[in-house]
C-alpha beads as a LAMMPS data file, in Angstrom:
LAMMPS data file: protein, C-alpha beads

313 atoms
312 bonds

1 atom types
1 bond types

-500.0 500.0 xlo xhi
-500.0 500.0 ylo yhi
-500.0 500.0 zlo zhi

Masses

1 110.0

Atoms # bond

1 1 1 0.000 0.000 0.000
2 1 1 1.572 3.559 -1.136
3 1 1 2.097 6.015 1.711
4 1 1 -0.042 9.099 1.909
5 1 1 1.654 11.984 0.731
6 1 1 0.422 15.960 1.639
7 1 1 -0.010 18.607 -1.448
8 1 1 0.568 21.248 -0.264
9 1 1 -2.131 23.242 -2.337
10 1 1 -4.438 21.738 -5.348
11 1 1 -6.598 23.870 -7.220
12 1 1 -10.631 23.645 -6.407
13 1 1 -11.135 22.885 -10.078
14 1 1 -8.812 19.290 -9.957
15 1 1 -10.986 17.813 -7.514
16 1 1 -14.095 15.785 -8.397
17 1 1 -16.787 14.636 -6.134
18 1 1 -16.962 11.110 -5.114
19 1 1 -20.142 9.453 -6.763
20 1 1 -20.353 6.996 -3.942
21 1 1 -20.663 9.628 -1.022
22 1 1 -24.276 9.163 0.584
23 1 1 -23.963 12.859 1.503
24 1 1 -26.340 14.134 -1.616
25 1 1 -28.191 16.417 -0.109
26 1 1 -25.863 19.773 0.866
27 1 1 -28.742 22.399 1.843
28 1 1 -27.647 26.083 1.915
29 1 1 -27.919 27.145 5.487
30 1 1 -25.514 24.392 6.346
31 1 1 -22.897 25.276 3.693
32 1 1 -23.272 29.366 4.469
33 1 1 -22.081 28.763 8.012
34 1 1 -19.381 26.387 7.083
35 1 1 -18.289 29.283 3.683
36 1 1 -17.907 31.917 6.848
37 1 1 -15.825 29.467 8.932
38 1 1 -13.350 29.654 6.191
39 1 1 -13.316 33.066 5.160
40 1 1 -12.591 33.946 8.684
41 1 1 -10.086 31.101 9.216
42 1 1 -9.409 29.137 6.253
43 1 1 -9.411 25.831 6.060
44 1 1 -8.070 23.880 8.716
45 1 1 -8.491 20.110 7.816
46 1 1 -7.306 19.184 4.136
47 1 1 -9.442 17.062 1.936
48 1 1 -8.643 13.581 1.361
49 1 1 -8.713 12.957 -2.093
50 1 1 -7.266 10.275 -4.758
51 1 1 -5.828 10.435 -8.120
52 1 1 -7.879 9.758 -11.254
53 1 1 -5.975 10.630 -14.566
54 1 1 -5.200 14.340 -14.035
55 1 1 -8.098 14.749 -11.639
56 1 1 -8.160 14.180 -7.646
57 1 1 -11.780 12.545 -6.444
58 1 1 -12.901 13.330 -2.932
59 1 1 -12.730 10.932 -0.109
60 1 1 -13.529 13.490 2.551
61 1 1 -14.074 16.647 2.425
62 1 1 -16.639 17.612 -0.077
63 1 1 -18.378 20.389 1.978
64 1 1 -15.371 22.436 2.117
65 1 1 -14.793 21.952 -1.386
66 1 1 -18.061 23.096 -2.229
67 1 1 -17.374 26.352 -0.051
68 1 1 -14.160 26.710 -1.868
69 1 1 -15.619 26.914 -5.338
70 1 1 -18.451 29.531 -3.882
71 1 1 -15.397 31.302 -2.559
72 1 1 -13.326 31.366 -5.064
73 1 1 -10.438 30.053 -3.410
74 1 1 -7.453 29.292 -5.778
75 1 1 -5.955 26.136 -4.024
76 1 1 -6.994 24.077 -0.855
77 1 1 -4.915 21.466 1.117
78 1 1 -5.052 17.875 0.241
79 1 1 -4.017 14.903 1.460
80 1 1 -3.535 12.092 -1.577
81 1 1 -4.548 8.649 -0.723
82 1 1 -4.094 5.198 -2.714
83 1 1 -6.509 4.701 -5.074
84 1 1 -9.063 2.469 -3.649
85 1 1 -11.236 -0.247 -5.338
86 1 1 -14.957 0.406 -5.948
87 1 1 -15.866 -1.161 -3.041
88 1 1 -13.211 0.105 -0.601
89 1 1 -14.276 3.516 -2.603
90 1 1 -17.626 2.972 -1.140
91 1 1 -16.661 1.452 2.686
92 1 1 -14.182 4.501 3.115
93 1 1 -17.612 6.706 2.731
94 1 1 -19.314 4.707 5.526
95 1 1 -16.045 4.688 7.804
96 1 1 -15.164 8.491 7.057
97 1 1 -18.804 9.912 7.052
98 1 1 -21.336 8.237 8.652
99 1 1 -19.649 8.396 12.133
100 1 1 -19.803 12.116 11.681
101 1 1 -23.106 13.211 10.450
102 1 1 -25.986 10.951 10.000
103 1 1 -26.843 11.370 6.794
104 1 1 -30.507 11.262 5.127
105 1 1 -31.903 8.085 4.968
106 1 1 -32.978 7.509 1.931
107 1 1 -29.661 8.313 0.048
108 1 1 -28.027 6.046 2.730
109 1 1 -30.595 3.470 2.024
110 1 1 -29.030 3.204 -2.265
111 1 1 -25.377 2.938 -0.613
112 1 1 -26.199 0.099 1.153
113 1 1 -27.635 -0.987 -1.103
114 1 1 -24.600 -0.612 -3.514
115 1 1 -22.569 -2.338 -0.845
116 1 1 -24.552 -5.095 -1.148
117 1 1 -24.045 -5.626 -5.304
118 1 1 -20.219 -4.535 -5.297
119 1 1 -20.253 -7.395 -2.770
120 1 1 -22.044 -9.829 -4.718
121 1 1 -19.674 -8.898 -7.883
122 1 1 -16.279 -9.907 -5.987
123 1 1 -17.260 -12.174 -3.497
124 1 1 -20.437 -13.663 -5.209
125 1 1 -22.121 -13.687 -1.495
126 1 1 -25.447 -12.266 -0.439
127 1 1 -24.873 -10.248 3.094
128 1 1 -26.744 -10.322 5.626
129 1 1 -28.049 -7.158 7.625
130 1 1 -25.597 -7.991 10.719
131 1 1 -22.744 -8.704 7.779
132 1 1 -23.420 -5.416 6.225
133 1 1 -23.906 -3.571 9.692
134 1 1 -20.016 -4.766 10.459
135 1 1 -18.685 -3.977 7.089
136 1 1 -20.605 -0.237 7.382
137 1 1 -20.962 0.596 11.059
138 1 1 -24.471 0.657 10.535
139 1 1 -26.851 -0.547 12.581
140 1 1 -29.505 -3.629 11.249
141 1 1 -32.732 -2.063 12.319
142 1 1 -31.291 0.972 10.611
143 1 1 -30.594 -0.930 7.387
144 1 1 -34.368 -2.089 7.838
145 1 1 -35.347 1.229 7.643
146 1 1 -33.464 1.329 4.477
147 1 1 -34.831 -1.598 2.885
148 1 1 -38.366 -0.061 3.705
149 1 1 -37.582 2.699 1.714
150 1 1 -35.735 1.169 -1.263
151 1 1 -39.487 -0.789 -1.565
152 1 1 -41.439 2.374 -1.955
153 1 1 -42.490 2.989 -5.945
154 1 1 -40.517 5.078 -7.527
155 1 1 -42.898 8.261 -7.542
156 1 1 -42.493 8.408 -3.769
157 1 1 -38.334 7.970 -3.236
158 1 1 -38.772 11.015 -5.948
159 1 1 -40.659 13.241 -4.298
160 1 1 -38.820 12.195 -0.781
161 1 1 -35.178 13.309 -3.277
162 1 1 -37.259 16.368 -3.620
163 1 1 -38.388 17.157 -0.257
164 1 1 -34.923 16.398 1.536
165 1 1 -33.134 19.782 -0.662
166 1 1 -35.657 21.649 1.684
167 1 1 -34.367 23.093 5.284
168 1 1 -35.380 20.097 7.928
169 1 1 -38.017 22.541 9.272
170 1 1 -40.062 22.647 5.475
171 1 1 -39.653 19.244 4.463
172 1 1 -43.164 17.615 4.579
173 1 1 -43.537 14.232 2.983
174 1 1 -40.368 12.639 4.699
175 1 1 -39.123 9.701 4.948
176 1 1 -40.608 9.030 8.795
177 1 1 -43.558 9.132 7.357
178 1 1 -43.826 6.840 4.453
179 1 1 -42.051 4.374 7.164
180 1 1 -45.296 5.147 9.916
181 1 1 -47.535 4.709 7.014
182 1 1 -45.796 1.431 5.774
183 1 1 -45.732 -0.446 9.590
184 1 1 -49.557 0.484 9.877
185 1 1 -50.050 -1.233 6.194
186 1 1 -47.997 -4.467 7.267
187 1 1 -49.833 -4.414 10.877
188 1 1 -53.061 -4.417 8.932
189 1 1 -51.889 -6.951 6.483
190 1 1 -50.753 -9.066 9.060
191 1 1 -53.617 -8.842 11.561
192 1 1 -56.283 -8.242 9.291
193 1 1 -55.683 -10.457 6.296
194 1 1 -59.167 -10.069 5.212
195 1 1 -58.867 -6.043 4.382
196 1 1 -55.323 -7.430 2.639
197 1 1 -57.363 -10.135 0.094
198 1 1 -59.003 -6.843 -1.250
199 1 1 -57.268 -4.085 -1.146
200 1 1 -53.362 -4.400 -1.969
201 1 1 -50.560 -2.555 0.079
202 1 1 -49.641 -0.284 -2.508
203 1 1 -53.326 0.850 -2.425
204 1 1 -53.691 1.174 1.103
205 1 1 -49.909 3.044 0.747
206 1 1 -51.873 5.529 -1.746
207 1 1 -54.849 6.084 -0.002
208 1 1 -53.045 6.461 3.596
209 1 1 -50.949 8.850 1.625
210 1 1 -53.445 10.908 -0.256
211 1 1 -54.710 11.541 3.200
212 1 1 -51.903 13.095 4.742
213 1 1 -51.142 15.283 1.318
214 1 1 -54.821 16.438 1.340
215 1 1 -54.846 17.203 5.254
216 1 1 -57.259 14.776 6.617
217 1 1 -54.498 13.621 8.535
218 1 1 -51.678 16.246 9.531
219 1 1 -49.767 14.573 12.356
220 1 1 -47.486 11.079 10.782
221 1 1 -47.385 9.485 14.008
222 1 1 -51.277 9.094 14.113
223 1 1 -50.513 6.148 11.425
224 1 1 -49.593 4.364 14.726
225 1 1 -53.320 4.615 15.938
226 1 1 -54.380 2.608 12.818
227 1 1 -51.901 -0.074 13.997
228 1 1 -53.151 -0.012 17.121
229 1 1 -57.247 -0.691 15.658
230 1 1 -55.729 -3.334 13.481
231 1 1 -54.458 -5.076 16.390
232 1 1 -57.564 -3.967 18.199
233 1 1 -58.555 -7.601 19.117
234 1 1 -55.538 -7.727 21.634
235 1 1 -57.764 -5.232 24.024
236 1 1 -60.884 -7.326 23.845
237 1 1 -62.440 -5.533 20.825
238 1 1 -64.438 -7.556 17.999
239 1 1 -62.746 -8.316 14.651
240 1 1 -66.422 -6.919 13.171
241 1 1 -65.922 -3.782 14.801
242 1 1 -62.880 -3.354 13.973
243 1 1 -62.893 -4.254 10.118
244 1 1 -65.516 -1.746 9.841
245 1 1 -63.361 0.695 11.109
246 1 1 -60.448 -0.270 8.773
247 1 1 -62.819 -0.228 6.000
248 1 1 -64.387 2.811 6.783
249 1 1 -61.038 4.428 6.804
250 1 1 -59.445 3.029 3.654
251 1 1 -62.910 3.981 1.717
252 1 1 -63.867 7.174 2.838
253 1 1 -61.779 10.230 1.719
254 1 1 -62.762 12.802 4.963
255 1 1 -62.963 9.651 7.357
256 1 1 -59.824 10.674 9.681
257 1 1 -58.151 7.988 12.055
258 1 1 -58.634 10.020 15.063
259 1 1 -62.798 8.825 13.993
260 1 1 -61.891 5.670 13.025
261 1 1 -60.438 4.894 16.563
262 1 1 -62.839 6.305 18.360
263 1 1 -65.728 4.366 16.428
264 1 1 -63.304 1.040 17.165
265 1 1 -60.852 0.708 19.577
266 1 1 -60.598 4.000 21.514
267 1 1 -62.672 2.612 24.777
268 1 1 -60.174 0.093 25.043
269 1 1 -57.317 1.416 25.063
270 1 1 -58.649 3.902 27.373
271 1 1 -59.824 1.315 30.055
272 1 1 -56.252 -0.417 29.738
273 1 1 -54.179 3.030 30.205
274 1 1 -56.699 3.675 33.564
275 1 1 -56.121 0.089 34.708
276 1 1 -52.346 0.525 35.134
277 1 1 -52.229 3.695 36.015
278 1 1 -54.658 2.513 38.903
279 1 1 -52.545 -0.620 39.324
280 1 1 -49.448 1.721 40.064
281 1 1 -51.518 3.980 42.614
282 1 1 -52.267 0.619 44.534
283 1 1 -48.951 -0.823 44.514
284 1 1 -47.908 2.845 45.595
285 1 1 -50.180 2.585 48.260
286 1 1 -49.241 -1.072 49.378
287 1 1 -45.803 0.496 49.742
288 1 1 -46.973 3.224 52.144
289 1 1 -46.348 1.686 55.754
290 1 1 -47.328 5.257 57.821
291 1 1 -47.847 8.828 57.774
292 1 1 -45.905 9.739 60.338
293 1 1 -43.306 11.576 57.143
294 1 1 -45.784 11.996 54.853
295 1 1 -49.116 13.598 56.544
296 1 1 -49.343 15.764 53.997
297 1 1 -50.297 13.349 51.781
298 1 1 -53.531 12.690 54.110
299 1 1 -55.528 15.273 51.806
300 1 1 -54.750 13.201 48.164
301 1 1 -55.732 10.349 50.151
302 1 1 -59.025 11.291 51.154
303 1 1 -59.628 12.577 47.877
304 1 1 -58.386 9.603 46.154
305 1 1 -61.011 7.612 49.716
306 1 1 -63.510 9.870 48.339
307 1 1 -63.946 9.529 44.769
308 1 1 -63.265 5.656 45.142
309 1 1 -66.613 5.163 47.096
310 1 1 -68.292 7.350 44.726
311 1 1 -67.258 5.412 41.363
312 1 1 -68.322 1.963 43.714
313 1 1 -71.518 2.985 44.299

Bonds

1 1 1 2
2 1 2 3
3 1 3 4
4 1 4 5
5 1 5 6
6 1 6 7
7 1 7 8
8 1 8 9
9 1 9 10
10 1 10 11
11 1 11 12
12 1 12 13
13 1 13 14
14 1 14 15
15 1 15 16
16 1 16 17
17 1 17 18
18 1 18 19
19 1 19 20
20 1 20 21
21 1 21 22
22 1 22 23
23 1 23 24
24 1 24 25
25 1 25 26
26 1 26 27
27 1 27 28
28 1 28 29
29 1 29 30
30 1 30 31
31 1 31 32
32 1 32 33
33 1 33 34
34 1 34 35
35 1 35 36
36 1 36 37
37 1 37 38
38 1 38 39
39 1 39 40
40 1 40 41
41 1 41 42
42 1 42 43
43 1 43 44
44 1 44 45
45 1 45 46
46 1 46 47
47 1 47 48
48 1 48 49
49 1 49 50
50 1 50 51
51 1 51 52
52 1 52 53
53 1 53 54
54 1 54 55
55 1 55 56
56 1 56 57
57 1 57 58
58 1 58 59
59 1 59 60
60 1 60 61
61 1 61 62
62 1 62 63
63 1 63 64
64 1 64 65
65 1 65 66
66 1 66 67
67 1 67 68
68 1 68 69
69 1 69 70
70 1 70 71
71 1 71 72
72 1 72 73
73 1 73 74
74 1 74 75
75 1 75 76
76 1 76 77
77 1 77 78
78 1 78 79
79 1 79 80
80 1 80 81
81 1 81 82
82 1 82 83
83 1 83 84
84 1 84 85
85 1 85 86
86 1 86 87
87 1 87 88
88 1 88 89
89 1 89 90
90 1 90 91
91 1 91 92
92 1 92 93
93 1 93 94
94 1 94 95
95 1 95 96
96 1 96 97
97 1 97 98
98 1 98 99
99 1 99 100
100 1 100 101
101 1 101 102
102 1 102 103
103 1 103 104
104 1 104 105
105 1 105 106
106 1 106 107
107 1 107 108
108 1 108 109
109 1 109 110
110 1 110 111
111 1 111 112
112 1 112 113
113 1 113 114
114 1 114 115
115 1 115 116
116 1 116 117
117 1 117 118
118 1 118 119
119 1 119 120
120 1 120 121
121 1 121 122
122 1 122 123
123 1 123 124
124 1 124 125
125 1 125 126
126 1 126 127
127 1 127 128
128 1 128 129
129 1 129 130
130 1 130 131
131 1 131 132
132 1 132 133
133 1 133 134
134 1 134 135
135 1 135 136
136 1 136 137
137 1 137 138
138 1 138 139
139 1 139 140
140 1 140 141
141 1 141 142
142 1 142 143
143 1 143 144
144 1 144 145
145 1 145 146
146 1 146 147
147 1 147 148
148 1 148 149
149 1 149 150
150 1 150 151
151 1 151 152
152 1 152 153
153 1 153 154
154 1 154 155
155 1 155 156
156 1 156 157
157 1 157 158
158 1 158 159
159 1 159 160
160 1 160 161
161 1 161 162
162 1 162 163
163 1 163 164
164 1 164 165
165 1 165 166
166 1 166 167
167 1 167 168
168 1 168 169
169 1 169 170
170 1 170 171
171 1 171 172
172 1 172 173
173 1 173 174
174 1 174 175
175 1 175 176
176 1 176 177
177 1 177 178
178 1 178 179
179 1 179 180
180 1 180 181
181 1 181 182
182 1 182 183
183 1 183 184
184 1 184 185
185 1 185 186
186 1 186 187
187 1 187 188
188 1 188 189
189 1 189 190
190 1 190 191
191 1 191 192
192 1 192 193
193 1 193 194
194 1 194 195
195 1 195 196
196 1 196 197
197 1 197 198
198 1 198 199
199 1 199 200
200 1 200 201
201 1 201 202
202 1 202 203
203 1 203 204
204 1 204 205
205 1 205 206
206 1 206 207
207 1 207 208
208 1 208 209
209 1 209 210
210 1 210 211
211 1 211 212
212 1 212 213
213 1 213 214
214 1 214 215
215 1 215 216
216 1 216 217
217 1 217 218
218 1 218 219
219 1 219 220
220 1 220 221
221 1 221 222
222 1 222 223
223 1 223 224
224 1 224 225
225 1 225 226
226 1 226 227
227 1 227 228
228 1 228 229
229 1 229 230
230 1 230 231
231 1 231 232
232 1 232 233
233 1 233 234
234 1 234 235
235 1 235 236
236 1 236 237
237 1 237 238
238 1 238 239
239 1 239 240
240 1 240 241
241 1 241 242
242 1 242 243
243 1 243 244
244 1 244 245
245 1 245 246
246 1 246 247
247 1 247 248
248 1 248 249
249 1 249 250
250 1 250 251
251 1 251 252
252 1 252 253
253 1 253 254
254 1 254 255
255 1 255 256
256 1 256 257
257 1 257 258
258 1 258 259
259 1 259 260
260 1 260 261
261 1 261 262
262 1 262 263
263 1 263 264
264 1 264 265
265 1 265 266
266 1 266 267
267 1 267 268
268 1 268 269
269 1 269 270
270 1 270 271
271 1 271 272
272 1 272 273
273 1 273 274
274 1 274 275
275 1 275 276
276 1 276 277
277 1 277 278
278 1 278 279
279 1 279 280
280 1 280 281
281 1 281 282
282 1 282 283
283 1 283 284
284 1 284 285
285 1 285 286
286 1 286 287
287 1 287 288
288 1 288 289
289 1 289 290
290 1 290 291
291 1 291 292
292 1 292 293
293 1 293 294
294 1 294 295
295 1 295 296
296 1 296 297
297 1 297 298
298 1 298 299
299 1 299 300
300 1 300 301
301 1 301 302
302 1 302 303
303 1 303 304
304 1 304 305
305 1 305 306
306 1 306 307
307 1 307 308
308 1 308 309
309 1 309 310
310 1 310 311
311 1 311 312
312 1 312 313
């Protein structure tokens, strides 16, 4: 393996970007603070780069090249490294950048996976998720996540692409919430297989969709609620009841899962949240051995004496 070498100064215009960097998404507000960083103090770390004909391609550093070319700088520090293969090409990302920033998931979720095929080429192996989380440094239920995503048509990872050049703050259809709206899908598919024999997950993924773009729904973690009705038997409610609800949902445009709920499950779930909350307050109270440090909880207790009787009578 060759040694690194510095250069001392290459010009901005030498250095290409590294097609295999996850980082694709380099939003303004972050690169503005980062552009007056160096025009007060330069740049202090050199990009790591690698030769390619009589270009250098970036292994790290891409933000401050970016600034450099905004700035107009002449030359920035590099440090040259051996050229990699693709797939070292690729790990190097993962082992350079991923410990640093975490980058958007969906652009993470096409590296892995491109890890996956540049492994297949050499090695002719299939990895699995823990193989690829030691070979990446990331985690397995965050390459589920990714695999989630890589599943979603086409349209959607498009208009996620489009969505993640927006500050955090604007972004709207993100990728948190096509994942809540796929786990309520698979907990309906799963627990109610007869809403699945008619009405296929990509067409529960439009409809559950088209409600949150119209704003019948507003809030993505709601889509949780709908798992919760689909596994509404769990609490005692009937599977009728509860496929109406579904179907109710799924077939009515205005029909909101805050209704749905309600009309199904909501009862339920608010009997079992009283019950251990009440459950605590009596093992709380079989803990109490006097009052003799505590009178002033005498008033709570006769309150708590109080409204006890009146709920047994």
């Amino acid at each position: 393996m060759a040694i690194k070498k510095l250069l001392a100064h290459v010009s901005p215009d030498d250095i290409i970007k590294n097609p295999e960097n996850p980082r694709v998404i380099f939003r303004e507000e972050e690169l503005d603070a980062l552009m007056r960083s160096i025009e007060q103090v330069g740049i202090q770390v050199p990009l790591s780069v690698y030769e390619k004909g009589n270009k250098f391609v970036l292994i790290d550093g891409e933000r401050r090249w970016r600034s450099s070319i905004k700035l107009g700088l002449k030359q920035v520090p590099v440090i040259v490294e051996p050229k990699p293969t693709p797939l070292e090409n690729l790990l190097m990302m993962f082992n350079i950048h991923n410990v640093r920033v975490q980058w958007d998931l969906l652009a993470l979720a096409f590296k892995i996976d491109k890890v996956r095929e540049l492994v297949f080429q050499e090695r002719s192996v299939e990895l699995t998720k823990t193989e690829l989380d030691d070979l990446t440094g990331v985690t397995t239920s965050y390459i589920a996540r990714c695999d989630e995503l890589l599943a979603l048509p086409k349209k959607y990872q498009e208009l996620i692409w489009k969505e993640l050049e927006k500050p955090k703050g604007e972004q709207k259809y993100t990728e948190d919430l096509f994942l809540e709206i796929k786990k309520s899908v698979k907990t309906i598919e799963n627990y109610l297989p007869e809403i699945a024999e008619k009405h296929t997950s990509k067409a529960m993924l439009d409809t559950f969709f088209t409600k949150y773009q119209s704003g019948v729904e507003t809030n993505r973690v709601k889509f949780r609620d709908l798992s919760k009705i689909a596994r509404g038997e769990l609490v005692g409610i009937s599977k009728e009841k509860i496929l109406k609800a579904v179907k109710n949902y799924i077939t009515k445009p205005k029909y909101t899962i805050e209704e749905a709920f309600q009309d199904s499950v909501g009862d339920a779930y608010t009997d079992r949240t009283i019950e251990r909350k009440l459950s605590d307050v009596d093992q709380i109270l079989k803990d109490l051995t006097d009052l003799s440090r505590d009178d002033h909880l005498r008033p709570v207790l006769k309150s708590i004496r109080k409204e006890v009787d009146r709920l047994l009578k």
